[in-house]
C-alpha positions in Angstrom: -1.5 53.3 179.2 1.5 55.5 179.6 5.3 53.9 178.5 7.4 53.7 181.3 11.0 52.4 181.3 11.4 49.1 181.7 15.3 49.1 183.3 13.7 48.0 186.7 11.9 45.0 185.4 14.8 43.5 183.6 17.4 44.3 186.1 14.8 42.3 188.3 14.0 39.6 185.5 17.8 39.3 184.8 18.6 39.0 188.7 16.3 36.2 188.6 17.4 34.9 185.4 21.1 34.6 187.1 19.8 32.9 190.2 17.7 30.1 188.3 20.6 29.5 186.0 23.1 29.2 189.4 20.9 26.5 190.8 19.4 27.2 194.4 20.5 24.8 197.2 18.2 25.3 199.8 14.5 23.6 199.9 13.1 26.8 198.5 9.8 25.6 196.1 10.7 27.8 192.8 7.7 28.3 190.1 9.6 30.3 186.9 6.8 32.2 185.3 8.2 33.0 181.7 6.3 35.8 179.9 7.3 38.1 176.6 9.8 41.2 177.3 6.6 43.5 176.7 5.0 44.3 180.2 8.2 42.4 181.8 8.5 45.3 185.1 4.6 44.7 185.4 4.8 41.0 185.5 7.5 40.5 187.7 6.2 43.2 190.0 3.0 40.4 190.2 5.8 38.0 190.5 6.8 39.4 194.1 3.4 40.7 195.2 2.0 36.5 194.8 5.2 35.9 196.3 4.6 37.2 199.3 0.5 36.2 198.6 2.3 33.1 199.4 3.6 33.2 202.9 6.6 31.2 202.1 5.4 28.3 200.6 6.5 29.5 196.9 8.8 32.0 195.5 8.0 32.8 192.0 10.4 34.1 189.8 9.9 35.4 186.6 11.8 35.3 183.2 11.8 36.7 179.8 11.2 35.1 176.9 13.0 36.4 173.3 11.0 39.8 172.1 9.0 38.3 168.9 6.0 36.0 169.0 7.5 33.2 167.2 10.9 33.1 169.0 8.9 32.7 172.0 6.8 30.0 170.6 9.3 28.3 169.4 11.4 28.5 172.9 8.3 26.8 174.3 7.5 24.1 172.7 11.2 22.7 172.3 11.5 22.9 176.1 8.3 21.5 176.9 9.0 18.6 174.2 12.4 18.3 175.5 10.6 17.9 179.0 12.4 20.8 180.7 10.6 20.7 184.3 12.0 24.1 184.9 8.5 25.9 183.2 5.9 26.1 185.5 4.0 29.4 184.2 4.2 30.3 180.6 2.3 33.2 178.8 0.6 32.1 175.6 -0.3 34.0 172.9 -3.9 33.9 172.3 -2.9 32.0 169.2 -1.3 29.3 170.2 -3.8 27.6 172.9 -5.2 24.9 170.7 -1.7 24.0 169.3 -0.7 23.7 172.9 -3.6 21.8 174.4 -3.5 19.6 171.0 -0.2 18.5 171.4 -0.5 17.7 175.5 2.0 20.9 176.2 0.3 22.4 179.0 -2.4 21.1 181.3 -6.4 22.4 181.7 -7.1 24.0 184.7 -8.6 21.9 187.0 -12.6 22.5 187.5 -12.4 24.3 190.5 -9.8 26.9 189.0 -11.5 26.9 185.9 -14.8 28.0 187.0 -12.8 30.7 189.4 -11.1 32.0 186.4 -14.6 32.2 183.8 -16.3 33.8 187.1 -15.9 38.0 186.0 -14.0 36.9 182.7 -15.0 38.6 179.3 -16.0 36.5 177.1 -14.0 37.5 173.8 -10.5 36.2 175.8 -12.5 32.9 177.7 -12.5 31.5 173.7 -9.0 32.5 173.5 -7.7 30.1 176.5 -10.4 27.4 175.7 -10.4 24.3 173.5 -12.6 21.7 172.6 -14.5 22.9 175.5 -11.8 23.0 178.2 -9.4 25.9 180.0 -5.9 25.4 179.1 -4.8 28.7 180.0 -6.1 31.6 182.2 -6.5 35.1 180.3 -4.2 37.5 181.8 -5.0 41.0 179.2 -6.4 41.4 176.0 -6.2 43.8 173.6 -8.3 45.4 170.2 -8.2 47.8 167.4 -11.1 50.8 167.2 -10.8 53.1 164.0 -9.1 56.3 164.7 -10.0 59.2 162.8 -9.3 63.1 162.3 -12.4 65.1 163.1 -11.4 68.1 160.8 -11.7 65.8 157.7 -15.1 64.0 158.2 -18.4 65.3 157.4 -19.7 66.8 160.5 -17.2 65.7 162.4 -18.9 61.8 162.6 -16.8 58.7 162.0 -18.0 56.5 159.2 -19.9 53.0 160.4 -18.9 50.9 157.6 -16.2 50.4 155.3 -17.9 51.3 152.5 -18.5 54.9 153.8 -15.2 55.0 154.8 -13.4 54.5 151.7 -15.9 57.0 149.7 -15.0 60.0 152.5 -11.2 59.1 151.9 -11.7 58.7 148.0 -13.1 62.3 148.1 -10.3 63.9 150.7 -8.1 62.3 147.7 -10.4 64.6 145.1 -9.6 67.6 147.6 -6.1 67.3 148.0 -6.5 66.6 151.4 -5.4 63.7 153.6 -6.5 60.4 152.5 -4.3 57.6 153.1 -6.2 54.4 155.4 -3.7 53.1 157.4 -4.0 49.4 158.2 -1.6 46.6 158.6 -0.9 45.3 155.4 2.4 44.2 155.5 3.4 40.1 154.9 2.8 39.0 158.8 0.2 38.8 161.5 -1.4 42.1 161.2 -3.0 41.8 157.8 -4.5 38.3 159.3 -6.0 39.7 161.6 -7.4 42.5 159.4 -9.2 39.7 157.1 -10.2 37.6 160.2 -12.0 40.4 161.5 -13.9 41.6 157.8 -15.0 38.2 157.6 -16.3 37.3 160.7 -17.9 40.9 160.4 -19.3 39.5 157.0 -20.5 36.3 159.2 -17.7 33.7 157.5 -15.1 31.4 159.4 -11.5 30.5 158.2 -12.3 27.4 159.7 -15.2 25.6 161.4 -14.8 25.2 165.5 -13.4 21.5 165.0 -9.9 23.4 164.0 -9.8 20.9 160.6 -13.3 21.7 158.7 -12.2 24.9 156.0 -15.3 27.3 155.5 -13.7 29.9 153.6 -15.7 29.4 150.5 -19.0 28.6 152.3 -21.5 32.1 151.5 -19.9 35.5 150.3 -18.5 36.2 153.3 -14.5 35.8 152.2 -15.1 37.4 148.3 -16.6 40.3 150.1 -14.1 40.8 153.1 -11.5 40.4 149.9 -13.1 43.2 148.1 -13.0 45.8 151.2 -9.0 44.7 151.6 -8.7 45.4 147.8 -10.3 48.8 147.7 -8.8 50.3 150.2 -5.4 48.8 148.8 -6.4 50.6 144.9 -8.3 53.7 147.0 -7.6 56.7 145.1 -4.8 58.7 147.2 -3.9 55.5 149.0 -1.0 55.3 150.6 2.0 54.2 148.8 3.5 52.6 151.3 0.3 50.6 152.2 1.9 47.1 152.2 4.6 48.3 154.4 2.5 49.1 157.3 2.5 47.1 160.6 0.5 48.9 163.6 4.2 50.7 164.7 4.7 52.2 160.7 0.5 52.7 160.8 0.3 55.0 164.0 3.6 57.2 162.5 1.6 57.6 159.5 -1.8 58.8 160.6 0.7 61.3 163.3 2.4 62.6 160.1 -0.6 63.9 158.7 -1.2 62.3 155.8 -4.1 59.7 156.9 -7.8 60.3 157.5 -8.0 56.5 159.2 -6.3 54.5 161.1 -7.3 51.1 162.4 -4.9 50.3 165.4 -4.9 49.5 169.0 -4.8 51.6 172.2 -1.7 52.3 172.6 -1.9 55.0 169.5 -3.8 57.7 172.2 -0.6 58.2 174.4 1.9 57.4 171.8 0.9 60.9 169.8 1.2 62.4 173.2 4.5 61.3 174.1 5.7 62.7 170.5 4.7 66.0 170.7 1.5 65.9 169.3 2.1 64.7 165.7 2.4 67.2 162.9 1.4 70.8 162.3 -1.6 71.6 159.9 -2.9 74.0 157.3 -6.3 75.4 157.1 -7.0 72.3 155.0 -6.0 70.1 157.5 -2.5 68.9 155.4 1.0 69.1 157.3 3.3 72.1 157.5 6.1 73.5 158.3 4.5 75.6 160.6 5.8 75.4 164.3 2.5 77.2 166.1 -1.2 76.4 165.5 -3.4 73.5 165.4 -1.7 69.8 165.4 -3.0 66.1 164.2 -3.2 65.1 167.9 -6.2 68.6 168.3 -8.1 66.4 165.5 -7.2 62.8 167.3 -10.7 61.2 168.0 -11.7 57.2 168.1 -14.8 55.5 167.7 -15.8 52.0 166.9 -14.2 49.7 164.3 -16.0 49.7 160.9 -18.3 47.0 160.1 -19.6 45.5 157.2 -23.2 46.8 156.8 -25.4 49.6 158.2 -26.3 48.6 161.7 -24.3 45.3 162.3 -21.1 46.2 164.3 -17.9 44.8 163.4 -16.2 41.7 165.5 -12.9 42.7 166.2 -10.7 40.3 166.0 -8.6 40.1 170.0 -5.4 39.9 170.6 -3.5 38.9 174.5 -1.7 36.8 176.7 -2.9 33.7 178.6 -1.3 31.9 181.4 -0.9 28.3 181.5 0.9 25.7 183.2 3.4 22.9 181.2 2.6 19.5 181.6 6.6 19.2 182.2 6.4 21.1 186.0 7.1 19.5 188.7 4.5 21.7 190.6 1.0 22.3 188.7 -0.9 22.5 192.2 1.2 25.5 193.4 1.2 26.6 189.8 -2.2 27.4 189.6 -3.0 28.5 192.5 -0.2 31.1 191.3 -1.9 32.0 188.0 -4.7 33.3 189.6 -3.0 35.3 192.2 -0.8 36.6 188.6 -4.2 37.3 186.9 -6.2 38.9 189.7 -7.4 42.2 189.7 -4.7 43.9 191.5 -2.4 42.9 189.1 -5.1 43.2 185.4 -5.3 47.1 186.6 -1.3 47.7 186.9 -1.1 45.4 183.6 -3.1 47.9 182.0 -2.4 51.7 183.7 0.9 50.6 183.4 2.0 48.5 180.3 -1.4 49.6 178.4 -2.6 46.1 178.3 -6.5 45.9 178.2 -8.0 43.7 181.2 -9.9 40.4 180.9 -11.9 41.1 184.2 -15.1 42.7 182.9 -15.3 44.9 186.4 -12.3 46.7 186.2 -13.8 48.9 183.1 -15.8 50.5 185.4 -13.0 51.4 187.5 -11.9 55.0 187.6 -8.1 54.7 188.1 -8.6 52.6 184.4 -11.0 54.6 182.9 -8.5 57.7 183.8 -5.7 56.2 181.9 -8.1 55.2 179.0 -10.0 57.8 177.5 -11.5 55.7 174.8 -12.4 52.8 177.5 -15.8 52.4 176.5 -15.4 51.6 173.1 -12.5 49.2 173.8 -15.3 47.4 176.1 -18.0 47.5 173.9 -15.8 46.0 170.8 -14.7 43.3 173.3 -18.1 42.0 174.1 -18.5 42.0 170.7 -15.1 40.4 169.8 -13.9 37.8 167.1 -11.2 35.6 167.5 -8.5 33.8 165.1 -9.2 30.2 164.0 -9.1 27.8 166.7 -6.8 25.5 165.0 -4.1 23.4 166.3 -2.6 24.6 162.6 -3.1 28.4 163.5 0.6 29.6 162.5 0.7 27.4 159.4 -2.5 29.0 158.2 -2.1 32.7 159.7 1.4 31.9 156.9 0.0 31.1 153.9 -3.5 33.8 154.3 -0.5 37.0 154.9 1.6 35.8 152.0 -1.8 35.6 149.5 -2.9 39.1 151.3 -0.3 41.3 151.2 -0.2 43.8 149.1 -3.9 44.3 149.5 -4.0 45.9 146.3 -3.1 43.1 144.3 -6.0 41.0 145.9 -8.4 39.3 142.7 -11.6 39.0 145.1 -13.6 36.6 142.7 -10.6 34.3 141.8 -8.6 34.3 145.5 -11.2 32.7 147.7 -10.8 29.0 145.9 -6.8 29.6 146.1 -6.9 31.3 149.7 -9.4 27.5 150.7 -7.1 25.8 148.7 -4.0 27.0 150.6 -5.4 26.8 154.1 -6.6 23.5 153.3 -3.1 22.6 152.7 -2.2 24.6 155.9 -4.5 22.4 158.3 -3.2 18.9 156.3 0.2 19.3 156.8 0.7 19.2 153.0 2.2 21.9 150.4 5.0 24.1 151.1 4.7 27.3 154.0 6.1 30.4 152.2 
């Protein structure tokens, strides 16, 4: 999980970048494997390890695509329409299979490859790459939030199990003067999304039903009462003010300030408080200082898993990761997925993650001690992935993740009783095509 530099990778990806661009005379076959800047020295380390995998019969050279999600998406799927056969390997955001596969973008993996890849495969990122029942895309890391907490300000030192228990130890830290703030992302994109995806699949609701189109927000309680956890914590006495600013960047800066009791966030939170020192400085009552000497937040710094809705019924975190797939626009699917899996095997899943802090897809490489070493809190990470939730499988996935994080955020202004008609009513329009995207 530790940062490294990336100047190696992108003098490499650049290098490559330069020599696609200049054309290649000779009779070289050239797969361009295009994956986002984040873990860029990883993948195109893979890129020249399956190179050579490939005794000459392939050179794969890989390419960044722009930093944020939906600069790559959109980079994508004008190419692709545009039929640019110079895409062979494209990572995919978990979200984006069923748009893909929906509108013939990229190819399912042929049987044989397919049942390769599901052989050792969690399960939680399989659903990610599949739709209506097929492969389009090969998981290549995964990723999910745990709840991290400050053992000085819990009762006995134990991390609540619900929500509900949560926001009453926080509400009376609040009553102590003490740190209080939850930190969650709340902020008008992705990240508060995925926060309600994950308290209402906890709660047993769907956004929508598995045929992508069907809208099951208002079937049961499930919505009103993942509503009503989002608006507590937003009102919670000695919340933090800056709640709805919070993605998981802002969130971990918080909880390493220490201000915040809870954080939910992903694993990259452990070494970042490392790699700054520690986080602050505390009083006897466990609030910051000025104080350069005694305990600090990261002495405190524990994890366990993410809250769920009731006593006893563990939450389904919603996943997050990158897929590889193959455009139906290359010139070279054989050679392309045979490369996929050479990009996704488990050499390359445990540099992914000691390296770029990506958790792995292959199930057996949690039991590996090189991983384990570099991820202190691996169990948990596993356990909430065999337990995981997903986002809507929805050829409309962006259009609807748009409309739920403008009606979401700020938490605190959420009605529970009234917004679950207008948060149907709005994804309904979403999944239509009709209404206007904020």
């Amino acid at each position: 999980m530790k940062r490294r530099t990336m100047a190696a990778g992108s003098a490499l990806v650049l290098t490559s970048a330069l020599l696609a661009g200049c054309g290649d005379d000779s009779d070289e076959l050239t797969l361009n494997l295009y994956t986002a800047a984040d873990g860029a020295e990883q993948y195109a380390a893979a890129a020249v390890d399956c190179t050579n995998a490939a005794n000459g019969r392939y050179v794969i050279r890989h390419h960044m695509l722009p930093r944020q999600a939906d600069d790559q998406r959109l980079q994508l799927a004008r190419r692709i329409v545009g039929g640019d056969t110079a895409l062979d390997i494209v990572g995919l955001d978990v979200t984006w299979t069923a748009e893909f596969a929906e509108a013939g973008w990229v190819e399912p993996l042929p049987d044989e490859v397919a049942d390769r890849v599901r052989n050792g495969t969690l399960e939680g990122p399989l659903k990610t790459a599949t739709w209506e029942d097929r492969l389009y895309a090969a998981p290549l890391n995964t990723n999910t939030q745990l709840l991290w907490y400050r053992k000085d300000l819990v009762p006995n030192g134990e991390p609540p199990d619900t929500w509900d228990e949560l926001i009453t130890i926080a509400e009376d830290l609040a009553d102590q003067r003490r740190p209080s703030w939850i930190e969650v992302q709340a902020n008008q994109y992705e990240g508060i999304t995925v926060w309600f995806n994950t308290l209402l699949t906890s709660a047993g609701g769907k956004i929508v039903d598995d045929d992508g189109e069907t809208v099951t927000l208002d079937q049961g309680d499930a919505a009103r009462r993942a509503l009503e956890i989002m608006a507590r914590v937003g009102r919670a006495k000695g919340a933090d003010p800056s709640l709805s600013q919070r993605d998981e960047g802002s969130a971990r800066l918080a909880m390493e300030s220490g201000r915040a009791v809870f954080q939910v966030n992903y694993p990259f939170v452990l070494p970042g408080i490392a790699e700054n020192g520690g986080g602050a400085f505390l009083d006897d009552n466990g609030n910051p200082t000025n104080s350069d000497t005694g305990r600090r937040v990261q002495d405190e710094f524990a994890w366990a898993p993410f809250p769920g809705m009731e006593e006893g019924k563990p939450a389904t975190v919603t996943i997050g990761g990158f897929n590889l797939a193959v455009p139906t626009t290359s010139k070279h699917p054989t050679e392309a997925f045979e490369a996929i899996e050479c990009l996704r095997n488990r050499e390359n899943q445990l540099r992914n993650a000691v390296e770029a802090g990506v958790p792995p897809t292959l199930a057996e490489l949690y039991d590996d001690p090189a991983f384990q070493e570099e991820y202190p809190a691996w169990e948990a990470i596993k356990s909430s992935l065999e337990n995981a939730g997903v986002r809507p499988a929805s050829p409309a996935y962006q259009s609807i993740s748009i409309v739920l994080s403008a009606d979401l955020s700020p938490p605190s202004g959420i009605d529970p009783d009234s917004d679950v008609e207008k948060l149907t009513s709005r994804v309904r329009d979403a999944v239509n095509s009709e209404g206007l995207v904020p």
